[in-house]
Structure formats: structure tokens, C-alpha cells
Backbone bond lengths (Angstrom), bond angles and torsions (degrees), N, CA, C in turn:
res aa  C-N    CA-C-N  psi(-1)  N-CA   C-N-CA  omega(-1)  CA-C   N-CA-C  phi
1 X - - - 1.455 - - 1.522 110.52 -
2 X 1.457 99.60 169.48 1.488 92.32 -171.19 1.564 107.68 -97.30
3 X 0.983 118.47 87.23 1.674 138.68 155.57 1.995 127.95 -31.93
4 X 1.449 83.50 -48.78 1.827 79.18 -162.15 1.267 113.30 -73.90
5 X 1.294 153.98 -7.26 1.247 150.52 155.83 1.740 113.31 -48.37
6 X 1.465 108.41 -50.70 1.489 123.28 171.60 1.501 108.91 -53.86
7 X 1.030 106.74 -53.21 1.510 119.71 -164.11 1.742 91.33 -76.11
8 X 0.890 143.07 -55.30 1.046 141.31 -161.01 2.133 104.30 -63.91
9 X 1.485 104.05 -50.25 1.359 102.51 176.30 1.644 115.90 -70.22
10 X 1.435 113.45 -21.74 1.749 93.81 174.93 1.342 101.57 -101.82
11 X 1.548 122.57 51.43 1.449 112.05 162.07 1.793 89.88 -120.29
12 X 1.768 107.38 -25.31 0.982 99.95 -149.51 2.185 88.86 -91.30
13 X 1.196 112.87 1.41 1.603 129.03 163.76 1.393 117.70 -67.59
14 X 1.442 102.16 -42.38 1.513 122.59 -172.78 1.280 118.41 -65.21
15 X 1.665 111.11 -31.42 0.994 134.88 -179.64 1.347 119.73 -83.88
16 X 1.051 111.88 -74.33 2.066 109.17 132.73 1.595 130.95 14.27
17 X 1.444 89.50 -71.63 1.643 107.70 165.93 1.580 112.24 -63.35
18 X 1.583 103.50 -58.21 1.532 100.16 -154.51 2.635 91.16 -60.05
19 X 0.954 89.58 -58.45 1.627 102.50 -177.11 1.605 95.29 -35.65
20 X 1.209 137.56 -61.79 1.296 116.53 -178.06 1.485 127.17 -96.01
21 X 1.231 132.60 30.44 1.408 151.30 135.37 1.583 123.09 -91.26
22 X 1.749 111.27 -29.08 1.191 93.53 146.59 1.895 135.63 -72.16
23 X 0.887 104.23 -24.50 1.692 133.88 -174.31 1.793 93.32 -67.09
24 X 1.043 112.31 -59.50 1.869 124.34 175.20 1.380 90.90 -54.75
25 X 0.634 135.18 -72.04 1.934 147.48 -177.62 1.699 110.37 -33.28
26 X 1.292 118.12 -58.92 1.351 132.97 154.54 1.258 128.66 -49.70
27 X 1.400 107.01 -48.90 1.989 114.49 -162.11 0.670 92.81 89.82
28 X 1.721 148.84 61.95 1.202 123.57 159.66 1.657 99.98 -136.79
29 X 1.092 124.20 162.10 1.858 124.56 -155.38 1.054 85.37 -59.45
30 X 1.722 101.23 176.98 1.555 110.34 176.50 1.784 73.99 -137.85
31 X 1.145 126.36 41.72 1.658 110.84 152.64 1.580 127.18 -72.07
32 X 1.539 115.41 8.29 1.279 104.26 -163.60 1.839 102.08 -115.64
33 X 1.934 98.57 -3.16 1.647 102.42 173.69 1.663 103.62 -87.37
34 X 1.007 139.31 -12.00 1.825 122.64 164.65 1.536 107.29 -66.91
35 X 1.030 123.15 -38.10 1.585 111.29 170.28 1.166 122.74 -91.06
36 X 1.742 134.17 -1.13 1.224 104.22 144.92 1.109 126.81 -70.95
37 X 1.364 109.26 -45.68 2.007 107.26 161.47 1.246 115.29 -27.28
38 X 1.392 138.12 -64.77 1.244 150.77 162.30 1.380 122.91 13.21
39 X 2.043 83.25 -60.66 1.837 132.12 -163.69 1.647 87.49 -85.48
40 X 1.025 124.51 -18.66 1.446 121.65 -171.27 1.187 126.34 -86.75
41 X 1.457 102.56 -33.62 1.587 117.52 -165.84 1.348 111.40 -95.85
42 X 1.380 115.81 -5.70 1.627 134.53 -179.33 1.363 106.85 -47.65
43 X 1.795 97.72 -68.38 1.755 135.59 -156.67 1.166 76.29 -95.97
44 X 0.943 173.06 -31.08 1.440 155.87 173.70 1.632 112.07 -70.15
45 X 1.535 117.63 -69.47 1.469 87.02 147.05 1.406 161.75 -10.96
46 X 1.100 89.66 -66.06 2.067 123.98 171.22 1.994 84.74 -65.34
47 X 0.840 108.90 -0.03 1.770 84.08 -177.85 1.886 107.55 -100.89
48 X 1.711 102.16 -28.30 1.656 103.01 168.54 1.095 123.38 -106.18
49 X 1.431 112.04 18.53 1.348 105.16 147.01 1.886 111.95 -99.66
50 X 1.110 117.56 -11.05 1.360 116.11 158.60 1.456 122.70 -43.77
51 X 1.996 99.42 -65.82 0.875 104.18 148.33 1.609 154.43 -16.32
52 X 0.696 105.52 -49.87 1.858 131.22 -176.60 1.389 108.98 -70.37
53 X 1.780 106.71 -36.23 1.455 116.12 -153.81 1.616 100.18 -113.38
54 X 1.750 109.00 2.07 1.502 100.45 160.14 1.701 131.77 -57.10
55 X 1.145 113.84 -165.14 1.633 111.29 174.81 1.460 87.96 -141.18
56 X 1.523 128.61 140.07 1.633 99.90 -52.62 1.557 125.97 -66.61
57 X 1.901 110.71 165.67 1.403 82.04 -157.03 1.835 91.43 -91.29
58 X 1.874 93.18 169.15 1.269 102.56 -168.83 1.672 106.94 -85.99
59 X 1.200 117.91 118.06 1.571 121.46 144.66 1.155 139.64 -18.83
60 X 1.478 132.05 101.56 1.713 127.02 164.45 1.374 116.67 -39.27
61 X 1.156 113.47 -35.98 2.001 124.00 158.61 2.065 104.19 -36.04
62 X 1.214 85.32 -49.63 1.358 90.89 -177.26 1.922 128.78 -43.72
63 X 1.227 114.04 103.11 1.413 103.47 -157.93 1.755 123.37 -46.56
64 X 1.050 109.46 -40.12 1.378 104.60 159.87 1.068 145.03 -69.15
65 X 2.094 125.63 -34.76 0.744 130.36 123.59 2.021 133.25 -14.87
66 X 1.396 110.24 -43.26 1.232 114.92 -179.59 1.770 104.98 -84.44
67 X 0.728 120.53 -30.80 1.595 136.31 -170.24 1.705 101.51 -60.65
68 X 1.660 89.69 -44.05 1.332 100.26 -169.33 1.343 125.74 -73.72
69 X 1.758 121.24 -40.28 1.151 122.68 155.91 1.422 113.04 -70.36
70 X 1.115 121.09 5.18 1.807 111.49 152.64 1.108 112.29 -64.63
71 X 1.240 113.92 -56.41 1.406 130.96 173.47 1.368 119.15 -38.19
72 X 1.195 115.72 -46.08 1.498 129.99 170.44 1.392 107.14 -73.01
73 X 0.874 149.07 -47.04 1.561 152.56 -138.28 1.506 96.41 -82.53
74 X 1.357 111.96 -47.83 1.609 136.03 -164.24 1.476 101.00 -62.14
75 X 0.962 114.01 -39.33 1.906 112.67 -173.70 1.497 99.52 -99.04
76 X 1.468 140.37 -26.75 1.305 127.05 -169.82 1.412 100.78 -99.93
77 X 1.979 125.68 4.76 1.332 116.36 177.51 1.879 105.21 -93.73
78 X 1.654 87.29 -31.39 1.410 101.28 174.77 1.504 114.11 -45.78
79 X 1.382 108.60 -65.39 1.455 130.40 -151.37 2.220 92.22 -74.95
80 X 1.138 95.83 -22.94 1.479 98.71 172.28 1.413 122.45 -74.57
81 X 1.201 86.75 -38.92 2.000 105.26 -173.80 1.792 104.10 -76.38
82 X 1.646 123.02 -16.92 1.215 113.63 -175.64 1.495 112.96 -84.10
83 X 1.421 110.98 8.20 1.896 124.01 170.38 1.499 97.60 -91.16
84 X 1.204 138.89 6.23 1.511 147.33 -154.42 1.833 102.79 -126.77
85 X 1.537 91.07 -79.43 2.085 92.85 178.04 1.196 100.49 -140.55
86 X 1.510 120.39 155.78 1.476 113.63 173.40 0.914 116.24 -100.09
87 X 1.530 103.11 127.05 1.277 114.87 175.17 1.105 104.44 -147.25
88 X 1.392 127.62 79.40 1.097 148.00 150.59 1.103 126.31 -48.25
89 X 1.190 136.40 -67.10 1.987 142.46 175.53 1.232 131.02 -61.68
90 X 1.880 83.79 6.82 1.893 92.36 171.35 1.887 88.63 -104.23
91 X 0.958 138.03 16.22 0.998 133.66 171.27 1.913 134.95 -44.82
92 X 1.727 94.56 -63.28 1.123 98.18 164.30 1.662 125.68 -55.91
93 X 1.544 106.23 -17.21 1.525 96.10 -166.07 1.853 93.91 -78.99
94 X 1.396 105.64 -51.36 1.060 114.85 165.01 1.683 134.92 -15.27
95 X 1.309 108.38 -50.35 1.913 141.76 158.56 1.290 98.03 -66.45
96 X 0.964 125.19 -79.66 1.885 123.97 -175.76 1.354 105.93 -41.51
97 X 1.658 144.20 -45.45 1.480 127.14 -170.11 1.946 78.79 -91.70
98 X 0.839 133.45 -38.80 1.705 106.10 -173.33 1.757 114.80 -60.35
99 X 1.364 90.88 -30.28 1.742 97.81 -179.11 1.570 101.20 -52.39
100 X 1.444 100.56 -73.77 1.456 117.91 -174.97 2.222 110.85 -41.53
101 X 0.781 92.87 -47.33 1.576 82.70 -167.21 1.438 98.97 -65.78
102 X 1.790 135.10 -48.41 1.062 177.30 -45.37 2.006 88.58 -162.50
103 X 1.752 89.28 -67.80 1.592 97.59 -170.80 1.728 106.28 -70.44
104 X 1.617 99.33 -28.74 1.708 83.54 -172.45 1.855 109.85 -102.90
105 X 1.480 127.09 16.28 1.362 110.21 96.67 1.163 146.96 47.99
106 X 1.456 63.71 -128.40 1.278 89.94 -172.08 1.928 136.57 -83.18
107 X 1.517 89.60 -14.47 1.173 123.11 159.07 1.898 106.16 -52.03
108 X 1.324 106.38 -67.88 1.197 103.20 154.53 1.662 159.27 -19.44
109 X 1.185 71.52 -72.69 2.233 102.07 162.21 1.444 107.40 -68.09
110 X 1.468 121.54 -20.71 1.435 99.92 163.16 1.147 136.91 -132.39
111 X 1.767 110.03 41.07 1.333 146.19 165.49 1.510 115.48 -100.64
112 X 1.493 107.14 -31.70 1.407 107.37 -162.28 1.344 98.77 -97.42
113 X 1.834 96.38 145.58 1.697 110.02 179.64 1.576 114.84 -64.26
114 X 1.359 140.73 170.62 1.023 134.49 -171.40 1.242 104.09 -92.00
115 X 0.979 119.31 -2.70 1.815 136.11 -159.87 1.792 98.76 -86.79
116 X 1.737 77.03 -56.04 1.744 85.86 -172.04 1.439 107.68 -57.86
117 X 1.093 111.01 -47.00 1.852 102.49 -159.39 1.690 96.92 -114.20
118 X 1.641 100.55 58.52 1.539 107.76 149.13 1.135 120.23 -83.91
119 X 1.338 132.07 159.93 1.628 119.94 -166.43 2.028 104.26 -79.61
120 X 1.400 113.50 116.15 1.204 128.07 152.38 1.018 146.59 -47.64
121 X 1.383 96.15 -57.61 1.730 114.25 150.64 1.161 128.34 -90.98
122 X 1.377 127.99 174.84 1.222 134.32 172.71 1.508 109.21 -166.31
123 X 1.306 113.02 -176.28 1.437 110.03 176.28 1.853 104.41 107.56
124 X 1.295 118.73 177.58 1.788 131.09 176.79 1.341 107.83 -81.32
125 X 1.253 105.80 -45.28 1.652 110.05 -170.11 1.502 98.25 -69.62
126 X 1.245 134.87 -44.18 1.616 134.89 -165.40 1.399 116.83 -56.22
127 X 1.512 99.60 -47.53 1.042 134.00 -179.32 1.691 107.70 -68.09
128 X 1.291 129.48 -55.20 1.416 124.80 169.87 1.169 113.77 -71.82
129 X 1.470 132.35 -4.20 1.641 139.33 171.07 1.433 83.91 -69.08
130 X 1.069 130.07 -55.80 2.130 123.23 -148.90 1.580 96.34 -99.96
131 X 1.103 136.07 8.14 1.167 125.90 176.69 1.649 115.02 -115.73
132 X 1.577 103.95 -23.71 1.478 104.57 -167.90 1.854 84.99 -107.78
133 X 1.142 150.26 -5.49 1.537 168.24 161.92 1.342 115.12 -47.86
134 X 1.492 95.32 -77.44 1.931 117.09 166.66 0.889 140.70 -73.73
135 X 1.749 104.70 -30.85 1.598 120.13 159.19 2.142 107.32 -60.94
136 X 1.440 105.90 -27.47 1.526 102.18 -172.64 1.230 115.23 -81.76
137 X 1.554 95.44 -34.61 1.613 113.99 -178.79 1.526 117.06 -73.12
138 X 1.145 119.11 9.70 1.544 126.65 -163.05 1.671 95.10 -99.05
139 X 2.268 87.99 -67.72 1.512 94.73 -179.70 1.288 124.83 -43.27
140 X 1.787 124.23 -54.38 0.942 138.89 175.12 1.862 95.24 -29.00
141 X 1.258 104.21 -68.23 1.168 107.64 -177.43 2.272 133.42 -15.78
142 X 1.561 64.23 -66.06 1.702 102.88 -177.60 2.176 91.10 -48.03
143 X 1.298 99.03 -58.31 1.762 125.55 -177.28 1.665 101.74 -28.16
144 X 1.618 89.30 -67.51 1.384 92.41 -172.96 1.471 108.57 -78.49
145 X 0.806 137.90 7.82 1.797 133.80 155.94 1.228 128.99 -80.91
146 X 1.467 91.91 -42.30 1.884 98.12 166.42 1.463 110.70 -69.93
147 X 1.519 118.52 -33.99 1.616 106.33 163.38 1.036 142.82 -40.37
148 X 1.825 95.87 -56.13 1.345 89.89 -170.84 1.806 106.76 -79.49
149 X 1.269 108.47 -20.78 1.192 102.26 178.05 1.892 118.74 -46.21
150 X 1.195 100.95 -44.45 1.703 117.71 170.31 1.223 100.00 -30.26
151 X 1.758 108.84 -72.71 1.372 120.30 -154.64 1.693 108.48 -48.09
152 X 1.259 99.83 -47.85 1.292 113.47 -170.01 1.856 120.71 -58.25
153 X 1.581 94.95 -39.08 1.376 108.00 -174.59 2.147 109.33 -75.53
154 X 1.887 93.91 -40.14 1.106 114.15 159.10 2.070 116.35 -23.89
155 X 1.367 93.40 -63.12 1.184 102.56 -154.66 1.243 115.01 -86.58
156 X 1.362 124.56 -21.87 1.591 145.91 158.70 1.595 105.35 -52.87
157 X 1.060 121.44 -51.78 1.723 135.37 -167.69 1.904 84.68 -68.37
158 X 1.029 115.54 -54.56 1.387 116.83 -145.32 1.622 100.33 -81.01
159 X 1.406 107.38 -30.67 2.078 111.78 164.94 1.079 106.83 -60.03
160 X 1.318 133.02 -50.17 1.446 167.76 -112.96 1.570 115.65 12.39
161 X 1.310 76.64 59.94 1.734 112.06 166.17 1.394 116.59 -85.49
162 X 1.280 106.64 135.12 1.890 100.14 168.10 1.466 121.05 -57.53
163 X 1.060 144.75 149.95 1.231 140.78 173.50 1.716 135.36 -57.81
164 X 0.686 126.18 101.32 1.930 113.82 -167.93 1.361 87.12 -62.69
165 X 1.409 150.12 -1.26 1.579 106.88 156.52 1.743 84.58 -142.40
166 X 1.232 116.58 160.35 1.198 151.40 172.67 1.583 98.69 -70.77
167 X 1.604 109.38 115.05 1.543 121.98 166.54 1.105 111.97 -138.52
168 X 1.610 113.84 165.70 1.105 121.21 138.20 1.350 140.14 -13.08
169 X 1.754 122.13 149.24 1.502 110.59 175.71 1.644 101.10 -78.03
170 X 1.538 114.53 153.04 1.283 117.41 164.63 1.275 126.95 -41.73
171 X 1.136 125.76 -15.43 1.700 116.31 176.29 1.550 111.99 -130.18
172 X 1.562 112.14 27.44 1.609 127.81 131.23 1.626 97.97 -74.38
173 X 1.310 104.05 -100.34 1.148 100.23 172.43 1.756 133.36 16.70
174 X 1.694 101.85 -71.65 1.450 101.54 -173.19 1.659 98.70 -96.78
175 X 1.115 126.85 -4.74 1.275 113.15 146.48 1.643 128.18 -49.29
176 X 1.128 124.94 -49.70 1.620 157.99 -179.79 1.412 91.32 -55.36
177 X 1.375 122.27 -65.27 1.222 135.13 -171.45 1.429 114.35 -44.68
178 X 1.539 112.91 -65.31 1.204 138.37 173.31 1.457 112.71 -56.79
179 X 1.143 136.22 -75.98 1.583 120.84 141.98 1.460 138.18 2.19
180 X 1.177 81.93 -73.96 1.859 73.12 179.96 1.610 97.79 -78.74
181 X 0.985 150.36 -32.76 1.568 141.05 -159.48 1.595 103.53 -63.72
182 X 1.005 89.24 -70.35 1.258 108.28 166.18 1.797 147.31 -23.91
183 X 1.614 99.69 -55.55 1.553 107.72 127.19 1.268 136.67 -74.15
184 X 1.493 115.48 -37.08 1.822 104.87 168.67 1.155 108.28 -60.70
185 X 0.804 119.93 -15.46 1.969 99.83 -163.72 1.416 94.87 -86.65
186 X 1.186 122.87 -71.81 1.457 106.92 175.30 1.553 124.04 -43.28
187 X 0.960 147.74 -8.96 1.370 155.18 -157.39 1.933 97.55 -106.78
188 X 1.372 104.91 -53.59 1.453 121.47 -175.94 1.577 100.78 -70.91
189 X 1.296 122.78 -30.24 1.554 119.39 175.29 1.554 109.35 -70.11
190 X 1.045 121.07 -35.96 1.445 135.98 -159.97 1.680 91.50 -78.33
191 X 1.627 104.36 -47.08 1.618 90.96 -178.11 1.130 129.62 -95.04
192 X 1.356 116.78 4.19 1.535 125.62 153.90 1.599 120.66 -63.64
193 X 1.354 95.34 -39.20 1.770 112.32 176.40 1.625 117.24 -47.81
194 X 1.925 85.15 -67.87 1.725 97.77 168.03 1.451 129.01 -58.43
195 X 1.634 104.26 -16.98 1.491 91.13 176.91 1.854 108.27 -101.67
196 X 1.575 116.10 9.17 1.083 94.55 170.18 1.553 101.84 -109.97
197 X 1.226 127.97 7.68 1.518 119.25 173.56 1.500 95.44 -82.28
198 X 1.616 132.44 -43.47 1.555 113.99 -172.24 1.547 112.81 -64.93
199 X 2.045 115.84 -26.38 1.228 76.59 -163.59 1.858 98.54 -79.65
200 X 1.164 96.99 -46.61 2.205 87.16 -175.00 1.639 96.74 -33.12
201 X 1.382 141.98 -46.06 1.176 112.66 -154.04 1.963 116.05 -70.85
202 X 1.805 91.69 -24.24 1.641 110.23 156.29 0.949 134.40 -93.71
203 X 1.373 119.65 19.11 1.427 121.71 137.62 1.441 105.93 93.29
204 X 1.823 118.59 23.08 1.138 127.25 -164.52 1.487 99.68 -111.92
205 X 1.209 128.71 172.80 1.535 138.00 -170.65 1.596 105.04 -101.75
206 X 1.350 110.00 101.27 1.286 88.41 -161.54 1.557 97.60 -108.72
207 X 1.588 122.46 67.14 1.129 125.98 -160.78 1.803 80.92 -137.44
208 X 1.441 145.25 18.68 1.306 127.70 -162.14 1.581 106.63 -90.00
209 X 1.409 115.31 -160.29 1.355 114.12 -155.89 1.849 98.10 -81.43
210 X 1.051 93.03 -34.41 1.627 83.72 -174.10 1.505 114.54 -100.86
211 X 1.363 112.24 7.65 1.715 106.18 163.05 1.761 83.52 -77.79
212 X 1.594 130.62 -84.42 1.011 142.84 -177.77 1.716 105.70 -23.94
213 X 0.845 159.05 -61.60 1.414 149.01 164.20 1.534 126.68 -45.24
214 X 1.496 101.97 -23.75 1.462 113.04 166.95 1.461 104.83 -86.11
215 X 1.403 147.15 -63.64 0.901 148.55 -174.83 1.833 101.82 -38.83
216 X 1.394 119.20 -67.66 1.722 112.15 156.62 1.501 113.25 -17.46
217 X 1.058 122.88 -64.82 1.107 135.89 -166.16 2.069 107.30 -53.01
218 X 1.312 80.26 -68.21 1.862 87.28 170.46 1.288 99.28 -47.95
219 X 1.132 143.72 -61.03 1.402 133.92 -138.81 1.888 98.19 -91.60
220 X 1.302 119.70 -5.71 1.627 123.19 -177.68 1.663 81.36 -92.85
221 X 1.212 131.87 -32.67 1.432 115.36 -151.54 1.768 93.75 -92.39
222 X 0.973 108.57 10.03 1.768 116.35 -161.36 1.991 85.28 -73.41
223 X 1.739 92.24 -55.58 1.843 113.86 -169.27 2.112 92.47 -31.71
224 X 1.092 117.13 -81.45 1.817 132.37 -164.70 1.785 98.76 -45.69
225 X 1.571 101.00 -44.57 1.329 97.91 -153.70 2.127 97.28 -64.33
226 X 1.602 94.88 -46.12 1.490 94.96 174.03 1.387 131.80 -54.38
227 X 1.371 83.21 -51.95 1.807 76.63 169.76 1.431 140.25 -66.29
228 X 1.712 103.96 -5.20 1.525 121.77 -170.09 1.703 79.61 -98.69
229 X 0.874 144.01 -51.32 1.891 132.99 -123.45 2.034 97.39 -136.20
230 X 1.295 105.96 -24.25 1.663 97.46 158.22 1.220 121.07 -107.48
231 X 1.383 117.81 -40.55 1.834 137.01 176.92 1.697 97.82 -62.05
232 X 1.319 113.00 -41.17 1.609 100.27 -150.20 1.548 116.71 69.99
233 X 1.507 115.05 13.75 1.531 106.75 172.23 1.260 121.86 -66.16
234 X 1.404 107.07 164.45 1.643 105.73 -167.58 1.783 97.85 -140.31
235 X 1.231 135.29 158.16 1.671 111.67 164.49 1.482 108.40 125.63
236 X 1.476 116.17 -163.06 1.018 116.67 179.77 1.389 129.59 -82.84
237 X 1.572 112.23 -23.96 1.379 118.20 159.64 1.356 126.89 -67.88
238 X 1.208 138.39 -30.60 1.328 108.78 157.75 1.616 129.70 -82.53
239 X 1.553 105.98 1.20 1.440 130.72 161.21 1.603 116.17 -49.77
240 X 1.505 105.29 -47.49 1.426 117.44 176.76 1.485 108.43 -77.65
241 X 0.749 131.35 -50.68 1.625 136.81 176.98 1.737 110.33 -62.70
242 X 1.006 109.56 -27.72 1.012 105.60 176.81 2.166 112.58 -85.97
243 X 1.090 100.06 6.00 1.404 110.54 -165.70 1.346 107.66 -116.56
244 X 1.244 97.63 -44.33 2.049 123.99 177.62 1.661 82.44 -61.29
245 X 1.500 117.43 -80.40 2.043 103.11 -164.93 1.608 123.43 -67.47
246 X 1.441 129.31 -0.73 1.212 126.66 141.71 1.209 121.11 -58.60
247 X 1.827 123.46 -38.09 1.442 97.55 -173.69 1.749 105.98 -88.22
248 X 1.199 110.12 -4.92 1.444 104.45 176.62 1.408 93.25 -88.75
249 X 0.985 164.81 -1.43 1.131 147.08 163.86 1.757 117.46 -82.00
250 X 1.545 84.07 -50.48 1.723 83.23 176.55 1.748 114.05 -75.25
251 X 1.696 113.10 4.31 1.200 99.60 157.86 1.732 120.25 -78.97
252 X 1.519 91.66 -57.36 1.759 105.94 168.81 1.588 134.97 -25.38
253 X 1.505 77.29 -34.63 2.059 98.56 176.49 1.188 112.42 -99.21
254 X 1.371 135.27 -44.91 1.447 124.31 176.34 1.179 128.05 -126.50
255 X 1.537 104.64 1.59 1.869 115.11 172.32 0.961 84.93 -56.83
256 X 1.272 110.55 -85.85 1.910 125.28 -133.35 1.071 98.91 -61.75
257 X 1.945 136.58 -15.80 1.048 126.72 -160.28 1.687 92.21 -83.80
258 X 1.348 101.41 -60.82 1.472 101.85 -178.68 1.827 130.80 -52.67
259 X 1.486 82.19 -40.70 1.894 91.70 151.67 1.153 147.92 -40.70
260 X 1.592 109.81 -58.74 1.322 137.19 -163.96 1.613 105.24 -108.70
261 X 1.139 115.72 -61.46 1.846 128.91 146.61 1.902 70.78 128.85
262 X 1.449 129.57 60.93 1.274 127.20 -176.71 1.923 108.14 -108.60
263 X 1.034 117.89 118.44 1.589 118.24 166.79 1.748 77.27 92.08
């Protein structure tokens, strides 16, 4: 498969990361890591439409393939959301989980036979399962970064310790938080929905370990979403919840996959 476009953007993420954690390290801005991302998301692009134009072409169904526009989603929701609040100096962390999903990937895409990850599915609904899924799973993403970032900034203020990394004020931050949750979650409901109407309508069990671990997942993310959108809470508790159902999610989605070798 065609690999090097992928591979090429989570080195050029990595770099991203390393440039604005060194920059935090210094005191010196980290305005110059949104445009390497920028530089990242180009050739990363250019990598599914490669994709597309293989023989046969490969599927966003395709687990690595899907992994990968996670990967993508995460830096172009970021770089979207900084017309919204600034939060710039969560950047590098931002580059570091795009690197990471980005490299393994792509790791992927160039292990797997072309056979295997011919498209399986097809159809509108399949197709809005992996788009409204990864697009949710991204934000979510973004969610749990601005959290933990909170926690972190939280807890520096409260020693009244300087910070070991340079952030945002706390209510950028839980702005960011609130934002993206807020649209992912609805987005991630929608694609849990769509992916359990295709499989009953294909005749598949859609009761397996990692529909069932995701569904956990929705229902942990229920805790942030309530307390943000009925409570009106604001703070470190829905900071944690919002951190707690990312990692159950990003287990649900690519543990078990990588675990079990399931979906």
C-alpha cells in the first residue's frame, strides 16, 4: 500500500511536537508549531487520495486507513478551533497524539495486503459510519487534551508552582474543552448509530467486543457531557471525565483492535 505520504506527515507531526516542547522549554512562542502541522496535513492528505487511486482502492472502512484520518482530523480540528480560543501551547501535545496515531497508520498501510483492505463495505450509511466516527473521535480527542491540560495547569496554580509546561489560561482551556465535547459527542453518537444500523441491516452481530466497549465509552462520556450541558459545570471535574472517556474510547477503537486483531 501506499504508505509514504502517512509516514512522511507523522515525522513531519513529530517534529511539530518536538519544536514546540522545545520552545515551552526555552520561553520562547510556540507560534511556529500550527504551521508545521499545516506542512503536515498537506502530504497527509495527498496520502488518501493515493489511497483511493490504488488497485484495488483502499477503504476508509479500512482499519488503518481509518486510524489515519484520525490522525488527520486531530490537527485540522485543532488548527480550526484556533479561529475560536487561543490555545496555542497546547499545540505540541496536539502534534504528539497526531504523530502517534499518524505513525501507527501507517505502520499498518504498509503491512497490510492489498487484498485485505479492499473495500468491504460500501454503500451511504458505511460511509457516514467512518466519517461521522473519526470526525467524533478526533474532537473527543482535542477534549481530552484540553483536559488534561486543565488538570495540569489546575494543579501548578494551586502549589503555586510555575508550570513545567507553558499553557493556556484556565478558561481557554475549558472553553476548548467544552467545544469540542460538545460537538464530538453528538457526531460520535450519530456514528455509533450508523454503524449499528449497517451491521443488523448486514446481517452482522453487532453486539462484539468493540461495538460493546464503545458503547461503555458513550455512556462514561454521558458523566462531562452532563455536567457541561445540564449542570453548567465548569472545572476540573468534567476535565477528568472528559479524559477518563477518551481513554476508553481510544481503547474500544484500537486496543482491542490491536489486541484481539477484531474489526
Amino acid at each position: 500500500m501506499t504508505s509514504l505520504p502517512h509516514e512522511a506527515a507523522s515525522l513531519l507531526y513529530a517534529a511539530a511536537a518536538l519544536v514546540g516542547f522545545d520552545g515551552v522549554r526555552r520561553g520562547r512562542s510556540a507560534r511556529g508549531v500550527p504551521w508545521i502541522m499545516l506542512a503536515a496535513v498537506v502530504p497527509h492528505a495527498w496520502g488518501f487520495v493515493s489511497l483511493h487511486g490504488q488497485e484495488p482502492p483502499v477503504s476508509l472502512s479500512n482499519f488503518p486507513a481509518a486510524l489515519s484520518l484520525i490522525g488527520w482530523l486531530v490537527p485540522v480540528s485543532f488548527l480550526l478551533s484556533l479561529r475560536i480560543v487561543s490555545v496555542r501551547e497546547v499545540g505540541a501535545w496536539v502534534a504528539a497524539l497526531a504523530a502517534l496515531l499518524t505513525a501507527t497508520a501507517a505502520l499498518g498501510l504498509r503491512f497490510s495486503s492489498p487484498a485485505a483492505s479492499a473495500a468491504a463495505e460500501s454503500g451511504a450509511l458505511s460511509h457516514a459510519h467512518v466519517l461521522l466516527s473519526t470526525f467524533g473521535f478526533s474532537l473527543l480527542g482535542l477534549a481530552s487534551v484540553a483536559g488534561l491540560a486543565y488538570l495540569v495547569k489546575e494543579r501548578a496554580l494551586k502549589g503555586k508552582s510555575p508550570a513545567r509546561f507553558a499553557l493556556p489560561s484556565l478558561e481557554s482551556l475549558d472553553r476548548m474543552a467544552h467545544f469540542t465535547l460538545t460537538v464530538g459527542y453528538p457526531l460520535l453518537t450519530l456514528g455509533v448509530v450508523s454503524g449499528f444500523v449497517w451491521s443488523v441491516n448486514h446481517g452482522y452481530s453487532p453486539w462484539s467486543g468493540h461495538t460493546l466497549s464503545l458503547l461503555v465509552a458513550w455512556v462514561v462520556y454521558l458523566l462531562p457531557i452532563g455536567m457541561r450541558v445540564i449542570s453548567h459545570q465548569h472545572g476540573d471535574r468534567p476535565a477528568r471525565g472528559a479524559v477518563l472517556g477518551f481513554a476508553l474510547l481510544a481503547f474500544s477503537y484500537i486496543g482491542i483492535r490491536l489486541i484481539g486483531g477484531e474489526g
